[in-house]
DSSP file (Angstrom, degrees, kcal/mol; ACC not computed):
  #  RESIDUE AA STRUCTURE BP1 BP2  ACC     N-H-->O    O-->H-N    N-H-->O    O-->H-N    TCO  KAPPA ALPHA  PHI   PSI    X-CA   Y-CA   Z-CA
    1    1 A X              0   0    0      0, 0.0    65,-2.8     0, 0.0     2,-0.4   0.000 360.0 360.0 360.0 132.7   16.1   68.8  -54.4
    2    2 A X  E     -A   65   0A   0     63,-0.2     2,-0.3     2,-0.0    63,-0.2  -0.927 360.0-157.5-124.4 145.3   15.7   67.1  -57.9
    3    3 A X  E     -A   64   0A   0     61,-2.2    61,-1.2    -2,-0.4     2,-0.6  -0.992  12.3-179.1 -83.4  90.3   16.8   63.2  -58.2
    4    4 A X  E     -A   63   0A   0     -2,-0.3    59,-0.2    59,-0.2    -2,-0.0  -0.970  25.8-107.6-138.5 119.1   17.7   61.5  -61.2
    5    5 A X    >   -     0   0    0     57,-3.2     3,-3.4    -2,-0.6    -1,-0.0  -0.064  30.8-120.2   1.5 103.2   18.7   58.2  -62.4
    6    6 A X  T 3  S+     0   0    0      1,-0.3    -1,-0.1     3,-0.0    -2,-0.0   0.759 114.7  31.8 -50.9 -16.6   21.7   57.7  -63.3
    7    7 A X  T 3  S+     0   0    0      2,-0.1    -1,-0.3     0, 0.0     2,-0.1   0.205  88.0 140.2-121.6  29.9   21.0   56.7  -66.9
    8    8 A X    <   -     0   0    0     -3,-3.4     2,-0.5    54,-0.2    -4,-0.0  -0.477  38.2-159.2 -39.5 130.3   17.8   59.3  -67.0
    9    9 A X        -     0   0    0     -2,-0.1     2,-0.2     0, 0.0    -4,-0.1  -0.891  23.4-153.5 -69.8 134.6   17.6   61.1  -70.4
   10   10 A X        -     0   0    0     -2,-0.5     2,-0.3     2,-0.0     3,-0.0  -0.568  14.0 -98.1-107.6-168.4   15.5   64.1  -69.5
   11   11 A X    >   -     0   0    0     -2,-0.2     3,-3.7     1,-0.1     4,-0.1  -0.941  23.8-117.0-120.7 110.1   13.5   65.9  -71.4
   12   12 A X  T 3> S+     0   0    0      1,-0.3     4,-0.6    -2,-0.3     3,-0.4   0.825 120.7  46.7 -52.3 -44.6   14.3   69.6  -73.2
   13   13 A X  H >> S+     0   0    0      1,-0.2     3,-2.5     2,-0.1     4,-1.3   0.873  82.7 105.4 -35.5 -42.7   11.1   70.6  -70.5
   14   14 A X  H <> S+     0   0    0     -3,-3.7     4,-1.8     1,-0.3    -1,-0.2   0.553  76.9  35.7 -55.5 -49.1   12.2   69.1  -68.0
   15   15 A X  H 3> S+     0   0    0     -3,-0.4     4,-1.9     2,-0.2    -1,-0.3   0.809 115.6  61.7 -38.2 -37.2   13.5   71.6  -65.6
   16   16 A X  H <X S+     0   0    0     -3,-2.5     4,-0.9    -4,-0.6     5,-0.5   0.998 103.9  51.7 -53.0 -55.5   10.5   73.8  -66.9
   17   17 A X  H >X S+     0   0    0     -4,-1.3     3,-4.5     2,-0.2     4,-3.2   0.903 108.1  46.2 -16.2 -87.6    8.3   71.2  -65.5
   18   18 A X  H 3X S+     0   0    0     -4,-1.8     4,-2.0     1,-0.4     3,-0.4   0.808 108.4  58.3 -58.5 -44.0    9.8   71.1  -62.3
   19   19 A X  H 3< S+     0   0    0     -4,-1.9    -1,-0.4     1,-0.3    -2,-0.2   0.446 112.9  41.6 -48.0  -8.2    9.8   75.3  -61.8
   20   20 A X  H XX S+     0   0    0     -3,-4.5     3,-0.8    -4,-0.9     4,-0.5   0.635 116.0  44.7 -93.3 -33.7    6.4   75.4  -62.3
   21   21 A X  H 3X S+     0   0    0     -4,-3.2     4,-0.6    -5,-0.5    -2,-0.2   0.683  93.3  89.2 -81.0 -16.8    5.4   72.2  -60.1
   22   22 A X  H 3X S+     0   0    0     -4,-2.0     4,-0.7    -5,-0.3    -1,-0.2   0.647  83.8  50.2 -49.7 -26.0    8.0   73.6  -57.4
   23   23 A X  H X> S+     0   0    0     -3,-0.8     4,-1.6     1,-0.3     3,-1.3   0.907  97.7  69.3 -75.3 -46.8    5.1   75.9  -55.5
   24   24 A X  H >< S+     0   0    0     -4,-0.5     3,-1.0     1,-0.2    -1,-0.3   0.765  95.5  46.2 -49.4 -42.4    3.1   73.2  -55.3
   25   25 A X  H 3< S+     0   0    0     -4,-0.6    -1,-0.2     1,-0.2    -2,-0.2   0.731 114.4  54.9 -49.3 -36.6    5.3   71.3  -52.7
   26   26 A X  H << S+     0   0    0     -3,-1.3     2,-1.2    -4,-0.7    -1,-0.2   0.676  84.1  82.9 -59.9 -19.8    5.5   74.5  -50.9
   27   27 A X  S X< S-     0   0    0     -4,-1.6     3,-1.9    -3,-1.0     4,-0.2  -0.750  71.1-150.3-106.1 117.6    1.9   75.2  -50.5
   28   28 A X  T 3  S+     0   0    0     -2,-1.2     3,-0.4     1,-0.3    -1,-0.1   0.652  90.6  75.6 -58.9 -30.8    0.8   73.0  -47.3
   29   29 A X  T 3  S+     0   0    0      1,-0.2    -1,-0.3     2,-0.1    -4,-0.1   0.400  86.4  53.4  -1.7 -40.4   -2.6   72.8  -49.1
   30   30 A X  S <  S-     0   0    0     -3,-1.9    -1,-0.2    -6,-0.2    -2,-0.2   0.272  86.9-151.0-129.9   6.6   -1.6   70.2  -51.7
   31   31 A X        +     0   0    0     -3,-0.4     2,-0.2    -4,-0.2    -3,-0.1   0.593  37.0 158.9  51.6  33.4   -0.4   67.9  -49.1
   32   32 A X        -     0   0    0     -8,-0.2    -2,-0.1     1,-0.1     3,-0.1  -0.607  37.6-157.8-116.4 155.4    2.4   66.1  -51.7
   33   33 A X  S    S-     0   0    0      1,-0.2    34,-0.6    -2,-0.2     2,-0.2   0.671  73.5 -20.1 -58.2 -57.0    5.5   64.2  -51.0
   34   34 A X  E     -B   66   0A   0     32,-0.1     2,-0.3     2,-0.0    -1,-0.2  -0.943  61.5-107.5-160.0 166.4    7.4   64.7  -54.2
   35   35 A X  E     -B   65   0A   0     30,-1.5    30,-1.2    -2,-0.2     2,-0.3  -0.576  36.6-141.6-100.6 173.8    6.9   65.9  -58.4
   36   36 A X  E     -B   64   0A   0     -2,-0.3    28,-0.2    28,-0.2    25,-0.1  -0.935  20.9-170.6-139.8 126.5    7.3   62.8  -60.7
   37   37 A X        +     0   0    0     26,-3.1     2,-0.4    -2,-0.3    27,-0.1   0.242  67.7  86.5 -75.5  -0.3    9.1   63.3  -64.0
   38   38 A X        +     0   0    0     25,-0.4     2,-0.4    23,-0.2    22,-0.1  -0.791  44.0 169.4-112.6 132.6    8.0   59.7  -65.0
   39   39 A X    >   -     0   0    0     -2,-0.4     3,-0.6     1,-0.1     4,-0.0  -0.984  18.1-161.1-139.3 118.4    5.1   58.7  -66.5
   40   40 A X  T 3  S+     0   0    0     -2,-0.4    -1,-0.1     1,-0.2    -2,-0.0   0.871 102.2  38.1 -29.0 -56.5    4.8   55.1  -67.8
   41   41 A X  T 3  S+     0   0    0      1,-0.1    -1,-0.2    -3,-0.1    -3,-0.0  -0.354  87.4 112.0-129.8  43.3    2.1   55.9  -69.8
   42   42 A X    <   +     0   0    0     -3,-0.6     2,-0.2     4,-0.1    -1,-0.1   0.072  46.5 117.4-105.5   2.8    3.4   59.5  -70.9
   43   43 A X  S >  S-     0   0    0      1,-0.1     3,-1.7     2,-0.0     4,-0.4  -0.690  74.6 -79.3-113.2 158.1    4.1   58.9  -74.5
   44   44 A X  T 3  S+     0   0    0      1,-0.2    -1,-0.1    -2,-0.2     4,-0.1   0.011 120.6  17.8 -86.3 139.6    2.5   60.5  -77.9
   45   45 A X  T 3  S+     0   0    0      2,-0.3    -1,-0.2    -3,-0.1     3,-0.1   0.370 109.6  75.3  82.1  20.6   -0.6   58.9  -78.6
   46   46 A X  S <  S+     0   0    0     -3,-1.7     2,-0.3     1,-0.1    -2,-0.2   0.616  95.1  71.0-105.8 -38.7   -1.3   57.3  -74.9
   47   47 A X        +     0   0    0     -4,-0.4    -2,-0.3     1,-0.1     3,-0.2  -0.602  45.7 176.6 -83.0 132.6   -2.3   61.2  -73.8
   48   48 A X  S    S+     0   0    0     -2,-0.3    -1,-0.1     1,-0.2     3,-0.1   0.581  87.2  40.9-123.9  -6.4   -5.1   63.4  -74.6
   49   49 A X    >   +     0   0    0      3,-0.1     3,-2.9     1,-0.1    -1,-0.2  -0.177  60.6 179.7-133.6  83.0   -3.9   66.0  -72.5
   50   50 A X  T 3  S+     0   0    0      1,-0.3    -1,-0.1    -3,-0.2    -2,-0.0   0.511  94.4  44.8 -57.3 -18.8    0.2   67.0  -72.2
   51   51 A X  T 3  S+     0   0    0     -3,-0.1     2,-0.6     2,-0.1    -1,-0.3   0.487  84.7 104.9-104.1   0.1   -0.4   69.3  -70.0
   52   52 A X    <   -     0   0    0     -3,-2.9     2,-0.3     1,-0.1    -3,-0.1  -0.548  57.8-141.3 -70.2 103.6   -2.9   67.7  -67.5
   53   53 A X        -     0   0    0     -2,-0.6     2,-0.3     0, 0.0    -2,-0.1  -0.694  13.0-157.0 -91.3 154.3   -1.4   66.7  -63.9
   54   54 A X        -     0   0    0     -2,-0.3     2,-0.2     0, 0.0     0, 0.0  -0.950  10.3-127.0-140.1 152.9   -2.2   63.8  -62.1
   55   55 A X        -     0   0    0     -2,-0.3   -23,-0.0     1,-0.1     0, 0.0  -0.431  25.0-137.7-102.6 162.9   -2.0   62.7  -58.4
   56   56 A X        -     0   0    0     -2,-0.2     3,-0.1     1,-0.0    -1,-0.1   0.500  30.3-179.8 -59.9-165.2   -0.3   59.4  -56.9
   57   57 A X  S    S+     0   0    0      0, 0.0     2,-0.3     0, 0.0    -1,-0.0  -0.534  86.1  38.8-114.5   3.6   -1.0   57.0  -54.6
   58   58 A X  S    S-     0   0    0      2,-0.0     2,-1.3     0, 0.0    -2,-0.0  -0.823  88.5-103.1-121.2 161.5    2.3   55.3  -55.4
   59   59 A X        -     0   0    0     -2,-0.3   -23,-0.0    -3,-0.1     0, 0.0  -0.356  20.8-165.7-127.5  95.4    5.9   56.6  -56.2
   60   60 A X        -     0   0    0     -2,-1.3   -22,-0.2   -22,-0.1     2,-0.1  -0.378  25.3-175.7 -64.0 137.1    7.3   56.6  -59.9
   61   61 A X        +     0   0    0    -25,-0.1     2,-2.2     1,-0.1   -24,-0.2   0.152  51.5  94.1 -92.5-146.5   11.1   57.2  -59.5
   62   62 A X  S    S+     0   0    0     -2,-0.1   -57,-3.2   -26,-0.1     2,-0.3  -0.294 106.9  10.9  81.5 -41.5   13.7   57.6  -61.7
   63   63 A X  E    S+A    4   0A   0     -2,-2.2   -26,-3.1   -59,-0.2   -25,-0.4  -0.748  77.8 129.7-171.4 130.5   13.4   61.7  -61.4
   64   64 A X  E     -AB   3  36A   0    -61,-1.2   -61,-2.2    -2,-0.3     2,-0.6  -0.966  40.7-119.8-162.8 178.1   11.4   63.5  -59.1
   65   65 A X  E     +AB   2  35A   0    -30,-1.2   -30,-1.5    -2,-0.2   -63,-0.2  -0.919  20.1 177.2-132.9 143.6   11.6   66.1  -56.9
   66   66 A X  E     - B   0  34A   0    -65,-2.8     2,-0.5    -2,-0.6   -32,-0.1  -0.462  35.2-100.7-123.9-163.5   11.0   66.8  -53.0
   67   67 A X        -     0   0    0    -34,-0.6    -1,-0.0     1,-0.3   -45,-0.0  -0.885  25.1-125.3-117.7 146.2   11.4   69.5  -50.8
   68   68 A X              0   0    0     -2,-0.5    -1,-0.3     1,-0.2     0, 0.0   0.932 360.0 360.0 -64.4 -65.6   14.5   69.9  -48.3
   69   69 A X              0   0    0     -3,-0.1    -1,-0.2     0, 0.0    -2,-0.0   0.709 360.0 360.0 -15.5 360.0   12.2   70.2  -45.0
């Protein structure tokens, strides 16, 4: 189930994003709540890697995604 803001802009990725990040909720292993489309601190020339995921201990809204269970 994906979540969005009502006044989100996404991102042309953004569904790629989540289809790839989707297993990961599945897999009991990786112990996650939800995916985050939001990053604060996400933007050209704050990142050194675009592709790099990073774990939580808090929960950016605005679009993310959880699992129905």
């Amino acid at each position: 189930v994906i979540m969005l803001e009502e006044d989100l802009e996404i991102a042309p990725d953004f569904f790629d994003y989540f289809a790839a990040t989707a297993p990961l909720l599945d897999d009991p292993a990786e112990n996650l709540l939800g995916v985050s489309a939001w990053n604060d601190n996400g933007q050209e020339g704050h990142i050194k890697d675009p592709a790099k995921l990073y774990r939580s201990d808090f929960f950016p809204g605005l679009g993310w995604m959880m699992n129905r269970a």
